[in-house]
C-alpha positions as CSV (number, residue, x, y, z in Angstrom):
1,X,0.0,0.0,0.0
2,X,2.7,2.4,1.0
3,X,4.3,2.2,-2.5
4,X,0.7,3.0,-4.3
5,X,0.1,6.0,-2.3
6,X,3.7,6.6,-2.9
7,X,3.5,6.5,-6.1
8,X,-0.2,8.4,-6.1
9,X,1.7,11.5,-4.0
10,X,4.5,11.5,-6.7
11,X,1.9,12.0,-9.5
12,X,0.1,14.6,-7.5
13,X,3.0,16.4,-7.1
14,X,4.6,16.3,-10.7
15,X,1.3,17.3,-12.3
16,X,-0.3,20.4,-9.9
17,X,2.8,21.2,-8.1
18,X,1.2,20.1,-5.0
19,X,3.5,20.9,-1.8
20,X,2.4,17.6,0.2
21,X,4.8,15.8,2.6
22,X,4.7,12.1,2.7
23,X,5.7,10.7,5.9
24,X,6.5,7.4,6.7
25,X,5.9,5.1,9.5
26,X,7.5,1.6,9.6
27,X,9.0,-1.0,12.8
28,X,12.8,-0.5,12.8
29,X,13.0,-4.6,12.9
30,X,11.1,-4.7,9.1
31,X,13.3,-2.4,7.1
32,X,15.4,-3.6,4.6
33,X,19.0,-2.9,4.9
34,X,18.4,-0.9,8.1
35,X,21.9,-1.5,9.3
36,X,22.8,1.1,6.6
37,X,20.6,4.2,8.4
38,X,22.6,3.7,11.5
39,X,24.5,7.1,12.8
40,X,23.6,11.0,14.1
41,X,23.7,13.6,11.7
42,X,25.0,11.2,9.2
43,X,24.0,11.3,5.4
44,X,24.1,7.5,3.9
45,X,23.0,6.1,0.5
46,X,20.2,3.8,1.0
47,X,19.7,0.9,-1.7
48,X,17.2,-1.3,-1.6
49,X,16.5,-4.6,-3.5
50,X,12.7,-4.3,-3.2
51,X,10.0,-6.4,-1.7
52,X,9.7,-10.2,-2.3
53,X,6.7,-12.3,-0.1
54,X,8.3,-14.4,2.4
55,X,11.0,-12.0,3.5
56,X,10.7,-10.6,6.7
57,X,11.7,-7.3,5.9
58,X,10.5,-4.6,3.1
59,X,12.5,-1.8,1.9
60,X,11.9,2.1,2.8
61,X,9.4,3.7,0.0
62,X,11.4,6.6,-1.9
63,X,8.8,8.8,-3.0
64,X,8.1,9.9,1.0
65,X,9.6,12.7,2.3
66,X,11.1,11.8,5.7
67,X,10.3,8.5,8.1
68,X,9.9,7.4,11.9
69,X,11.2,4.1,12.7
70,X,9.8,2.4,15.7
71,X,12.2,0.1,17.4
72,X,10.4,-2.2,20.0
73,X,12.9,-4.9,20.1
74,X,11.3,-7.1,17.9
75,X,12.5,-8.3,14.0
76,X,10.3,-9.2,11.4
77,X,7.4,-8.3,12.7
78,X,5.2,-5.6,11.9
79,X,3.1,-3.2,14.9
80,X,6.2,-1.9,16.6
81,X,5.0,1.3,14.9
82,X,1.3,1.3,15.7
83,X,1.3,3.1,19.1
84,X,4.1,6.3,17.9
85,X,1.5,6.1,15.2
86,X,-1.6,6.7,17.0
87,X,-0.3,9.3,19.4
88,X,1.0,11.1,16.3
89,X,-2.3,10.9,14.9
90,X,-3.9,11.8,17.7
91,X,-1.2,14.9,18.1
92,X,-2.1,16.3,14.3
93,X,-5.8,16.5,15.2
94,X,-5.2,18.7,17.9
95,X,-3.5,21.0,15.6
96,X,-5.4,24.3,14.9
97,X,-5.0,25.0,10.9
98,X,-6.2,28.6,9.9
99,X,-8.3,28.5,6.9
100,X,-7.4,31.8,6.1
101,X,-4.2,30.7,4.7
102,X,-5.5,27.9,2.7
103,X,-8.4,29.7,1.1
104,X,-7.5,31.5,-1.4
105,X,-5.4,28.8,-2.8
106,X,-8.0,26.2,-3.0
107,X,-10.5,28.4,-4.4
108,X,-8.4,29.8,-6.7
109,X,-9.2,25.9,-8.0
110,X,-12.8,25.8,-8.3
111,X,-13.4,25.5,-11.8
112,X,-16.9,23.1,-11.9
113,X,-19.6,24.1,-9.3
114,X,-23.4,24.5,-10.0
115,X,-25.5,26.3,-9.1
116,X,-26.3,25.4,-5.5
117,X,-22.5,25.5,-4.7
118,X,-21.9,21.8,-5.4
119,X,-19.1,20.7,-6.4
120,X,-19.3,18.4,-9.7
121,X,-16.2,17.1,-10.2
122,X,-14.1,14.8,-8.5
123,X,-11.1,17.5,-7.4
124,X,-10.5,19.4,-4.3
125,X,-12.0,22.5,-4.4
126,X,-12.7,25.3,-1.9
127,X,-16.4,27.3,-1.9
128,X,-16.4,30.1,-0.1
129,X,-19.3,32.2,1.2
130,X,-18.4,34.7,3.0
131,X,-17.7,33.0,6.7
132,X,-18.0,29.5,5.9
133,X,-15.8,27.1,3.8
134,X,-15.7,23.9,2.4
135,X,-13.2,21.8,1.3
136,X,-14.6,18.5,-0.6
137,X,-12.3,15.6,-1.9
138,X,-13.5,13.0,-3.7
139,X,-11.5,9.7,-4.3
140,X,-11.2,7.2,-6.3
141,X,-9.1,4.0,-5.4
142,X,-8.2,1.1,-8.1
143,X,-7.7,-2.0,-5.9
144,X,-4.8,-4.2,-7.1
145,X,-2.4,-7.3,-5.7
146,X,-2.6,-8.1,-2.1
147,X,-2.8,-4.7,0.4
148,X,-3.2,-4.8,4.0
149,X,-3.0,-0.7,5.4
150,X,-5.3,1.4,7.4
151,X,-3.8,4.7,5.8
152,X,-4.9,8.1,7.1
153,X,-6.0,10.9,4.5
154,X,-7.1,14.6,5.2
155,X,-10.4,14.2,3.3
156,X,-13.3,17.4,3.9
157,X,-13.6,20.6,6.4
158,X,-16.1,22.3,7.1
159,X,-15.8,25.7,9.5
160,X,-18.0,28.4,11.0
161,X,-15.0,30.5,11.2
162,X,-11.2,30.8,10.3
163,X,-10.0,28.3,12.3
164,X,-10.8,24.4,12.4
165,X,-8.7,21.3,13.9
166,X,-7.0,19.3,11.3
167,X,-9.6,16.6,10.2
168,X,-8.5,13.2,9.6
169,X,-9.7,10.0,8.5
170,X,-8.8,6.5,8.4
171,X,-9.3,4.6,4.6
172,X,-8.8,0.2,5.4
173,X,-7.4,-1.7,2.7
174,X,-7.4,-5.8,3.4
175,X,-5.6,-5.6,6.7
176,X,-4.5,-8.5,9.4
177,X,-5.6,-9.5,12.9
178,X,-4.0,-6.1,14.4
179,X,-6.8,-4.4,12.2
180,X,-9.9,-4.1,14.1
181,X,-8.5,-3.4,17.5
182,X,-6.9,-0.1,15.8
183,X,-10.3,0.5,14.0
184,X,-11.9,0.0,17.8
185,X,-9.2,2.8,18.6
186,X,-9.7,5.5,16.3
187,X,-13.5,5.6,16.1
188,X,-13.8,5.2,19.8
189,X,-10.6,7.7,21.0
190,X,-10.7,11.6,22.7
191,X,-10.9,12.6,18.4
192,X,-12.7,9.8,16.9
193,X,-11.7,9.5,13.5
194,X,-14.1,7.7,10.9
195,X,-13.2,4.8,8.5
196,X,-13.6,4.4,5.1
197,X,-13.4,0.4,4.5
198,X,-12.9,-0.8,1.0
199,X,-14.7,-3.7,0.2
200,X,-13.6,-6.5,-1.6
201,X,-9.5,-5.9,-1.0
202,X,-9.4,-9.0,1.1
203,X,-9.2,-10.3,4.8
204,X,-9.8,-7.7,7.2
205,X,-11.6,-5.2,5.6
206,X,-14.2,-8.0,3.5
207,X,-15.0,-8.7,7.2
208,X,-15.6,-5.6,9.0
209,X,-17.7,-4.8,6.1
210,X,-20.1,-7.7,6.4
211,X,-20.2,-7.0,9.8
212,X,-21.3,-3.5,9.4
213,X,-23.8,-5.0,7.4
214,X,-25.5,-7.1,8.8
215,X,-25.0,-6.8,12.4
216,X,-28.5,-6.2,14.5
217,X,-28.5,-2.8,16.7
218,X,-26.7,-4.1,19.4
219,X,-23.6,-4.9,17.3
220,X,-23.7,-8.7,16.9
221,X,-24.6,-10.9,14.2
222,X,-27.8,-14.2,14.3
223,X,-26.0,-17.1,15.6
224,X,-26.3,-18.8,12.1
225,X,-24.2,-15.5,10.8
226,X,-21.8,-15.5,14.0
227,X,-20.9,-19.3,13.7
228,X,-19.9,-18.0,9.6
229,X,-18.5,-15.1,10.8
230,X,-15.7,-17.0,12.8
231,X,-15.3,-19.5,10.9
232,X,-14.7,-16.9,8.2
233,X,-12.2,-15.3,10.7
234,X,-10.3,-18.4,11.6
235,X,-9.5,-19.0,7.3
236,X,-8.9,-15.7,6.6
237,X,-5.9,-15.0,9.1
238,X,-5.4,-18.9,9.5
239,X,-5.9,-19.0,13.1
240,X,-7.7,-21.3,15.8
241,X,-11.0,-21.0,16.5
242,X,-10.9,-19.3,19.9
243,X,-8.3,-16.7,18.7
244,X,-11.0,-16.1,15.6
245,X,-13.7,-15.9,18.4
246,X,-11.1,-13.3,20.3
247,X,-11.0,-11.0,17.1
248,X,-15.1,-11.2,16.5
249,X,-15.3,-9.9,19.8
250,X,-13.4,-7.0,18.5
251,X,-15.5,-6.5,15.3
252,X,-18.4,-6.3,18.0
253,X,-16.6,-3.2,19.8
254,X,-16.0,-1.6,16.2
255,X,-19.7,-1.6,15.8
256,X,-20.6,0.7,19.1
257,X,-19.5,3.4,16.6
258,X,-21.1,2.1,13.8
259,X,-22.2,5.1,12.3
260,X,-18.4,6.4,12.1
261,X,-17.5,3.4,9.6
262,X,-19.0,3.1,5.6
């Protein structure tokens, strides 16, 4: 996933001119010739050899800007990074952004909006009357190979005045049995953040979205659907059944803030 959105930022850049800083988040015990990064105020030349399944380590992507390494102790394993993560997530939403600065850039942008101030294309664009502001982004995502990334996005603001909190939002793609205890986190945290959940990219995400469908008000599924449900679980992250009964105990807790996930 990281090399898609990579890539995605690169294009964004080279085409508007966009200034957008990519930063990267990764466990110190998965990257590829780490070894190499080792040093203070030290400039090395990083090569990588590029991803291959089985290895238990992945190279650093080169189209972001600057990267955090989590070291836990741990090698080969991935969620080392997942709690500097959240408390930097958590940190950016508390972060006041004035609107003021940002306006007349994005509305210098608006090129297709009808009459009743909707926007009808899919680009960012700014619409501004007077004292309130909105900035809409619509996105498109073409699903290929294998992804498994609950990726954060700035997506749409809306503000009675100049100032606002940076909005945020998580987007799921796939994703393993770390997934829906993270989910739990952000919808249910001091800033809940909502969740975007692609459908159809595999494991994690194919799950949380039948559960979202078809759970009953109280956040569980029929006992016909649970028993499928974990048994479901159990293939999809090849686990034991009790472990699979562990993590649709978690997809429970993700639906007390149903309304937050789509």
């Amino acid at each position: 996933v990281t090399r898609h959105i990579g890539e995605a930022l690169k294009d964004e850049v080279h085409i508007r001119g966009s200034n957008i800083v990519a930063l990267g988040i990764a466990p110190w015990g998965y990257v590829q010739h780490r070894e190499t990064l080792i040093g203070l105020d030290n400039t090395c030349s990083y090569y990588s050899q590029g991803w291959r399944p089985g290895r238990q380590e992945a190279p650093l992507n080169p189209d972001h800007n600057y990267f955090l390494l989590a070291d836990n102790g741990t090698s080969g394993k991935f969620g080392g990074e997942l709690g500097l993560r959240r408390r930097l997530e958590q940190y950016l939403a508390q972060q006041p952004i004035d609107m003021r600065r940002y306006g007349g850039l994005i509305r210098a942008r608006t090129l297709n909006v009808d009459e009743t101030g909707e926007v009808t294309d899919i680009k960012t664009r700014f619409i501004d009357h007077g004292y309130t502001g909105m900035v809409k982004n619509r996105f498109r995502h073409l699903l290929q190979g294998n992804y498994s990334c609950l990726s954060i996005y700035h997506v749409s603001l809306e503000i009675g005045g100049s100032k606002s909190r940076v909005p945020i939002v998580g987007v799921l793609l796939e994703g393993g049995t770390q997934t829906f205890r993270t989910v739990f986190e952000l919808v249910t945290g001091r800033n809940p953040v909502p969740i975007v959940v692609c459908d159809g990219s595999g494991r994690a995400a194919d799950l949380l979205a039948f559960m979202h469908r078809y759970a009953n008000e109280d956040g569980d599924l029929s006992t016909q659907l649970r028993d499928q449900m974990v048994a479901n679980i159990s293939r999809a992250f090849q686990i034991r059944r009790f472990e699979a009964e562990g993590l649709y105990s978690e997809l429970k807790l993700c639906m007390k803030r149903r309304h937050l996930v789509s």
